[in-house]
KEVEXKE-399850 format. One line per field, with one value per residue (C-alpha): x, y, z; residue number from 1; residue in three letters. Coordinates in Angstrom, 1 decimal. Layout:
<recs>
east <- c(X / ...) .
north <- c(Y / ...) .
up <- c(Z / ...) .
k <- c(NUM / ...) .
r <- c(ALA / ...) .
</recs>
This chain:
<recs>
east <- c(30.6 / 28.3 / 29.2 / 30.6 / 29.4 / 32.6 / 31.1 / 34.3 / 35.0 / 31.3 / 30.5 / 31.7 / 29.2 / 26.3 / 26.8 / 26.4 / 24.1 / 22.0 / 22.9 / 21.8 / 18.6 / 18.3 / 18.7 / 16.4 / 13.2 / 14.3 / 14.4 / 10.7 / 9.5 / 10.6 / 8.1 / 5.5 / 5.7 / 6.1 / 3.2 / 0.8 / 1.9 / 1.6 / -1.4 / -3.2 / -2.3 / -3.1 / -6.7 / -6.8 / -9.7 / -8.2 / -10.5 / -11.3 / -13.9 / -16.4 / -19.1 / -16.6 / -13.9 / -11.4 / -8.0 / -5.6 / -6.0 / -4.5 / -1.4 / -1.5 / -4.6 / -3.8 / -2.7 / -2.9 / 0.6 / -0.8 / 0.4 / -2.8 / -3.2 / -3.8 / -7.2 / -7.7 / -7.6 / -9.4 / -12.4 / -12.3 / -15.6 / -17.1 / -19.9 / -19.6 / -18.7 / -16.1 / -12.7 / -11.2 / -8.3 / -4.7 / -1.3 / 1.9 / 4.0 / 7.4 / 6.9 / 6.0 / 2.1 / 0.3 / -3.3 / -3.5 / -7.6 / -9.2 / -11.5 / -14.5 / -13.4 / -15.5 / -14.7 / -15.2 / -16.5 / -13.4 / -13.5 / -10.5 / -10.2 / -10.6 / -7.5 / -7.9 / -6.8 / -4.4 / -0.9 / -1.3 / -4.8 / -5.6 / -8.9 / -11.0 / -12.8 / -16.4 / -17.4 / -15.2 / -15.1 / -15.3 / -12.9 / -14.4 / -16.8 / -14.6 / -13.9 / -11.2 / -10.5 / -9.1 / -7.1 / -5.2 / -2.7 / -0.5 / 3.4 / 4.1 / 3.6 / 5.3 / 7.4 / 6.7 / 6.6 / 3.2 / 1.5 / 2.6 / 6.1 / 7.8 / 4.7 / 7.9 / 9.6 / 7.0 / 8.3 / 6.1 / 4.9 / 5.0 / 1.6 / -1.1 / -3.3 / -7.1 / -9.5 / -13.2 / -15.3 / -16.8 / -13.0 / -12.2 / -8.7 / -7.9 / -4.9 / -2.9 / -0.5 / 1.8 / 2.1 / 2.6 / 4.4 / 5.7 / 6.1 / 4.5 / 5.6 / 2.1 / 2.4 / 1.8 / -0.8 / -3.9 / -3.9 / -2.7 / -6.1 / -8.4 / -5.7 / -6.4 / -10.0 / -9.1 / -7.7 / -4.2 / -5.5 / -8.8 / -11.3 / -9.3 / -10.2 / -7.4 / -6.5 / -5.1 / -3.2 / -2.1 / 0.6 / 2.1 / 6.1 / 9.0 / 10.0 / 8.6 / 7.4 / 7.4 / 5.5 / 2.3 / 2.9 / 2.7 / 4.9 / 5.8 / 5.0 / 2.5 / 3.1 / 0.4 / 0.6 / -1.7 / -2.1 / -4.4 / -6.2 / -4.4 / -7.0 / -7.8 / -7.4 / -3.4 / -1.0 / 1.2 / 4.6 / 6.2 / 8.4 / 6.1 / 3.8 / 6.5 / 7.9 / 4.4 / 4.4 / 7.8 / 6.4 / 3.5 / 5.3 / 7.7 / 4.9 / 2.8 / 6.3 / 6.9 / 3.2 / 4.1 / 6.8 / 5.0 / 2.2 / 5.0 / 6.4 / 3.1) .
north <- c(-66.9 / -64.4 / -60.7 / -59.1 / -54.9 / -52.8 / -50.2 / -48.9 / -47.6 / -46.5 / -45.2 / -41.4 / -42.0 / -42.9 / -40.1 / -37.6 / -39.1 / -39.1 / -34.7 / -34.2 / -35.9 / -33.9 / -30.8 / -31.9 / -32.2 / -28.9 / -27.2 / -28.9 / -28.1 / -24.4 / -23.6 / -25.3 / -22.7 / -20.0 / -21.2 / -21.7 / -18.7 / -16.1 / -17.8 / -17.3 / -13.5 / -12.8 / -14.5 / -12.7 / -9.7 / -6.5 / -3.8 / -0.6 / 0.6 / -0.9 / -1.3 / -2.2 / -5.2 / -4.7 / -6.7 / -5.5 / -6.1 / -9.4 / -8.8 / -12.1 / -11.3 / -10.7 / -7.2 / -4.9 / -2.9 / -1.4 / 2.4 / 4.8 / 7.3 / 11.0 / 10.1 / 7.4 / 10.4 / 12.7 / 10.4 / 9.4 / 11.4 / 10.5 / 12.4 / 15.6 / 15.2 / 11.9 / 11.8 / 11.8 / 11.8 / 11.8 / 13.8 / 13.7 / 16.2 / 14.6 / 11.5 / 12.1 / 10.9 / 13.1 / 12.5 / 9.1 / 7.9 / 7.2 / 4.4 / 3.3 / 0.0 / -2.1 / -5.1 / -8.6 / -11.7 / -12.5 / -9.5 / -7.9 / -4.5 / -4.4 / -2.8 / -1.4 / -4.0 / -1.8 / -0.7 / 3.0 / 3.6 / 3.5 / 2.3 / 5.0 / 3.1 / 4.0 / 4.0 / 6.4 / 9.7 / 12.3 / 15.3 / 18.2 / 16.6 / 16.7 / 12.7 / 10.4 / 9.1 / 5.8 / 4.9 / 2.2 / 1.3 / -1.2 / -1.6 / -2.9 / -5.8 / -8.5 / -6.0 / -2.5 / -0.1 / 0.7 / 4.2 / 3.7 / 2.2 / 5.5 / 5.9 / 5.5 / 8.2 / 10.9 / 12.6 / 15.1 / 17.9 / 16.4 / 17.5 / 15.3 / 16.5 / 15.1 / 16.4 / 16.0 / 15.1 / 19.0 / 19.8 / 21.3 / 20.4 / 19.6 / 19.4 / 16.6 / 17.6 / 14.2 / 13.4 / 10.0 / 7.7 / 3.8 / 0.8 / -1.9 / -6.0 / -7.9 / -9.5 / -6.2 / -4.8 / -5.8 / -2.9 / 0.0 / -0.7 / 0.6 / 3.7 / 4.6 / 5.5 / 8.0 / 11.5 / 12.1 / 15.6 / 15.9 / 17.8 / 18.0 / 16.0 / 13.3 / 11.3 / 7.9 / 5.4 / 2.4 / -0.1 / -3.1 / -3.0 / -4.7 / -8.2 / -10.6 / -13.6 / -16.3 / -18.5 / -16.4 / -14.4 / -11.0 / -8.3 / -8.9 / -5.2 / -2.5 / 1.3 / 3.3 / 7.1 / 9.5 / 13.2 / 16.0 / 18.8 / 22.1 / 25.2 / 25.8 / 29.8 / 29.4 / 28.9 / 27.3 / 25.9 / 22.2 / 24.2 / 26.1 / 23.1 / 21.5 / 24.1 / 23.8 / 21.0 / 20.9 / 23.8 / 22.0 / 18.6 / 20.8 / 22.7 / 19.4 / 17.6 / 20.9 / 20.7 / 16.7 / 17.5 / 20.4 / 17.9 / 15.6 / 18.0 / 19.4) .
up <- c(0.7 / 2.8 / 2.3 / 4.8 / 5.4 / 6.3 / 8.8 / 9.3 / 5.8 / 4.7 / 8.2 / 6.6 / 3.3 / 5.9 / 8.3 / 5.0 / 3.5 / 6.9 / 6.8 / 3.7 / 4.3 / 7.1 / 4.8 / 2.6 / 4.9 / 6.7 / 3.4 / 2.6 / 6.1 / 5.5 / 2.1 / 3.4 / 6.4 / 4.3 / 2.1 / 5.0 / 7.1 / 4.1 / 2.8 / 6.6 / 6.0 / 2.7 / 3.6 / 6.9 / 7.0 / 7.9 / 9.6 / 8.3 / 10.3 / 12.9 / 9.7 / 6.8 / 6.7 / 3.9 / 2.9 / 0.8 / -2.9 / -4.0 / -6.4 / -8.2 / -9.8 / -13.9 / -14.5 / -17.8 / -18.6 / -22.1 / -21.7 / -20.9 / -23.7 / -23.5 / -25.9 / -22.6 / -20.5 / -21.7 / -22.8 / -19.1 / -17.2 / -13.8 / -11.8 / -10.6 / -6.7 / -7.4 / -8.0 / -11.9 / -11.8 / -9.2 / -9.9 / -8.0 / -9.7 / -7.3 / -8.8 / -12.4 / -11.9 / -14.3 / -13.9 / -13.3 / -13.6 / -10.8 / -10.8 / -8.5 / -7.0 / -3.9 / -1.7 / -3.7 / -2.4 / -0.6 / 1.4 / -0.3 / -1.8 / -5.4 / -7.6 / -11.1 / -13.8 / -15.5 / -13.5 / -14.3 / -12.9 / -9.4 / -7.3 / -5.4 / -2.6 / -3.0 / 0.2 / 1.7 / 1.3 / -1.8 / -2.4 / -0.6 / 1.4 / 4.7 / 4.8 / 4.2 / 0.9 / 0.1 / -3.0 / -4.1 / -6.8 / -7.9 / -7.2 / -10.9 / -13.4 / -15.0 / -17.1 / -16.3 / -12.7 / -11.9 / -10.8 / -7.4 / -7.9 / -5.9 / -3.4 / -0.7 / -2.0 / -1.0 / 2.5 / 4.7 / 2.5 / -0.8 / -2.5 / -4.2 / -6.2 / -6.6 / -9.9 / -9.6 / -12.2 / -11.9 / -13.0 / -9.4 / -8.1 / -3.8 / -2.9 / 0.1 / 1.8 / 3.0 / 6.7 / 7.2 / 4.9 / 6.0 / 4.9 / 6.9 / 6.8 / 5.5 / 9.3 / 11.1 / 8.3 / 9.8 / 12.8 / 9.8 / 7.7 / 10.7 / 10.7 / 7.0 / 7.5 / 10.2 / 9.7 / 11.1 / 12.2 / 13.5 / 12.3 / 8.4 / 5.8 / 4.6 / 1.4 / 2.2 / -0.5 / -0.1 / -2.7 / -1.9 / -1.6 / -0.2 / -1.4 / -3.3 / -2.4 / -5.5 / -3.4 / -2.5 / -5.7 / -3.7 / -2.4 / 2.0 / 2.8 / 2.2 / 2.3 / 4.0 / 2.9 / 4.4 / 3.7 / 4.4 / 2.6 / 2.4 / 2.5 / -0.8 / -0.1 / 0.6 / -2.2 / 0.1 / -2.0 / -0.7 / 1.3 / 3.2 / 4.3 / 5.4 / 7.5 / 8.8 / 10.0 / 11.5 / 13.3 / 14.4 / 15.5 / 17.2 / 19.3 / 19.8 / 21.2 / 23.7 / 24.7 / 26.1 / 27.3 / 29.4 / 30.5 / 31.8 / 34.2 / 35.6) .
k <- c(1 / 2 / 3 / 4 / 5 / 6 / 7 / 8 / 9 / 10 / 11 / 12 / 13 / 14 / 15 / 16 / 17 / 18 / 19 / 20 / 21 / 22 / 23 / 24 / 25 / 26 / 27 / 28 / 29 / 30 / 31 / 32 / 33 / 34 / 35 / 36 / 37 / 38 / 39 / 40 / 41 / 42 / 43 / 44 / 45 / 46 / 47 / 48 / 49 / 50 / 51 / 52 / 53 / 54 / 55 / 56 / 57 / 58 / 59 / 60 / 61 / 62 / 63 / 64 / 65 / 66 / 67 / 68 / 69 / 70 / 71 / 72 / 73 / 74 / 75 / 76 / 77 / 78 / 79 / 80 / 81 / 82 / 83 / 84 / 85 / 86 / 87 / 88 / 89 / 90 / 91 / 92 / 93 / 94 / 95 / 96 / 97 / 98 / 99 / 100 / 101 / 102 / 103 / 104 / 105 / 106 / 107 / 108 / 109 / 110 / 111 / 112 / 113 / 114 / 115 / 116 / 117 / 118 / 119 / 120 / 121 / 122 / 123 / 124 / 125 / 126 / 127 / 128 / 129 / 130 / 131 / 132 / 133 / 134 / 135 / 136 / 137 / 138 / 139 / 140 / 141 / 142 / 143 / 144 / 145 / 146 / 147 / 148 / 149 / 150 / 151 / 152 / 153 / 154 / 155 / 156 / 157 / 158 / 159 / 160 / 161 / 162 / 163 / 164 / 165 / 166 / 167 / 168 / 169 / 170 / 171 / 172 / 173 / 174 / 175 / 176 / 177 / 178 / 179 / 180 / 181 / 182 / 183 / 184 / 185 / 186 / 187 / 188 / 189 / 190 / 191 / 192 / 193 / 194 / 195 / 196 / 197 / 198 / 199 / 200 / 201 / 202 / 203 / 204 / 205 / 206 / 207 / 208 / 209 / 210 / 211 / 212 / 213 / 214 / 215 / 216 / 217 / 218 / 219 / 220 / 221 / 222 / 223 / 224 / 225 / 226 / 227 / 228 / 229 / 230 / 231 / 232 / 233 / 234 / 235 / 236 / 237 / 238 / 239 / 240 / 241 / 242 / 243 / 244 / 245 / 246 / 247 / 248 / 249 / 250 / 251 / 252 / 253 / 254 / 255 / 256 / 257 / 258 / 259 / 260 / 261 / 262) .
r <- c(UNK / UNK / UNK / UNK / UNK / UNK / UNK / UNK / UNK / UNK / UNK / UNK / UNK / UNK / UNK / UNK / UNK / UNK / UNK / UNK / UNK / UNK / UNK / UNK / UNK / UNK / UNK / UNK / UNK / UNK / UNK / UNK / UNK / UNK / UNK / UNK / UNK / UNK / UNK / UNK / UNK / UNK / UNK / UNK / UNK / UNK / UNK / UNK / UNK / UNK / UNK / UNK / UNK / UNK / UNK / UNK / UNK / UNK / UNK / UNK / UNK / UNK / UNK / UNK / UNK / UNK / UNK / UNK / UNK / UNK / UNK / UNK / UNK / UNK / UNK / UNK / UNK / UNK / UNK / UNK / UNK / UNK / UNK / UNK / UNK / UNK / UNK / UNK / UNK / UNK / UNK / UNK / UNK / UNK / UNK / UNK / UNK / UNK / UNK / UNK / UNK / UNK / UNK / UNK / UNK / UNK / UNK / UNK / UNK / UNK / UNK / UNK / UNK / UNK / UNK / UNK / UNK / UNK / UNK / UNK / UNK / UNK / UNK / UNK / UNK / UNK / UNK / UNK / UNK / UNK / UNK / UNK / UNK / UNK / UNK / UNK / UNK / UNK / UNK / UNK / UNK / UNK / UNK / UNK / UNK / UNK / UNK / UNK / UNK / UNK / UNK / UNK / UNK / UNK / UNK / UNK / UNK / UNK / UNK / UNK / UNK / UNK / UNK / UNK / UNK / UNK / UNK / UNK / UNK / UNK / UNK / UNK / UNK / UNK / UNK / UNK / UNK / UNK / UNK / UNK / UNK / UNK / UNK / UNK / UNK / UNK / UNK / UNK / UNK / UNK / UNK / UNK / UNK / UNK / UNK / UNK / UNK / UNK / UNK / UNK / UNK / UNK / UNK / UNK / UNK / UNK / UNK / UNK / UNK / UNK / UNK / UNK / UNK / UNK / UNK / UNK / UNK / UNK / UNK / UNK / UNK / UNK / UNK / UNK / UNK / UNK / UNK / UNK / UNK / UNK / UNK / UNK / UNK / UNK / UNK / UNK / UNK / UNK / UNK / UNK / UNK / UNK / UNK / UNK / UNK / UNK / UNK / UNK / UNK / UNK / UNK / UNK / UNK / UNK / UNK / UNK / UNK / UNK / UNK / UNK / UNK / UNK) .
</recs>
């Protein structure tokens, strides 16, 4: 006797079955997006200057968490006119090494191997010289925050302080600080080689932030932080500077507003 197929009473199995199938390649469909849209990003070449191409550093490279000793520290020397060493009092960062780092074959900027250290880009500027430095760091590790963990938390005014190997100290006052979605961080790279006040020299650091993507192994945003040198004749405290700058934001915003009416 031929078997008869009851579409009546398996029509409600077929209709899910069809739904979650549906599901399924959507789901697929969705990581291999992600996949091939943050790969294209992370691979993109992001302009720093009209000579130089730089991309950010890329955070799935291994990392080092062993804890950098004061015996590390002080058997750390570089020349004369380069950075030594970085301290952000706010944030706990006491003398963090600074390290020469370059662009490697892929065009990316190099980070320092080990989470508490961060990269000086050797060819921008030196402390002192009137430039714009460039420093990187990293977020964190597998287990442990990294030197730049609480970058975000800096606001306008915040001081960072830069040693030279010649043991003279520069100090940065903050007056940018944002973080960025990996998407839109192409046009900020070209923005951290400039000063944000013409004519001063500037210290910009960047750090990856935001969430994590398991899939590209890397954090979705960056934070760009850029500061400027405080006259080294003024003992200007945090409080001052920023007073300082409110001032000056406040004048520069009246001055628009003036060249709008005329």
């Amino acid at each position: 006797m031929a078997l008869r197929f009851n579409w009546k009473k398996n029509l409600p199995k077929i209709i899910w079955g069809i739904i979650l199938l549906i599901l399924i390649i959507c789901l697929i469909k969705i990581k291999v997006w992600e996949n091939n849209y943050y790969a294209e990003k992370e691979g993109s070449v992001r302009a720093v200057s009209a000579n130089n191409a730089i991309a950010p550093a890329d955070t799935s490279e291994d990392v080092n968490e062993e804890d950098v000793t004061e015996a590390d520290k002080l058997a750390y020397k570089v020349a004369p006119n380069k950075p030594r060493f970085l301290s952000i009092e706010k944030l706990g960062i006491d003398r963090a090494r600074v390290l020469e780092v370059a662009i490697n074959n892929s065009g990316r900027l190099q980070t320092p191997a080990s989470i508490f250290d961060v990269g000086w880009y050797r060819s921008s500027g030196k402390p002192g010289e009137g430039g714009v430095m460039l420093i990187d760091g990293h977020n964190g590790g597998p287990t442990k925050e990294g030197v730049f963990k609480h970058l975000p938390e800096l606001e306008n005014g915040d001081i960072i302080t830069i040693e030279r190997g010649d043991g003279k100290f520069f100090r940065y006052a903050v007056v940018e600080n944002q973080e960025v979605p990996l998407a839109q961080a192409d046009a900020m790279m070209a923005k951290m080689m400039t000063t944000p006040e013409a004519g001063k020299e500037s210290l910009s650091l960047i750090t990856c932030t935001g969430a994590w993507s398991q899939v590209q192994q890397t954090y979705l945003s960056r934070q760009f932080l850029r500061a400027v040198k405080v006259d080294e004749n003024t003992n200007y405290t945090t409080v001052e500077i920023k007073n300082e700058l409110k001032e000056k934001r406040e004048a520069d915003a009246k001055k628009a507003e003036e060249n709008k009416s005329e």
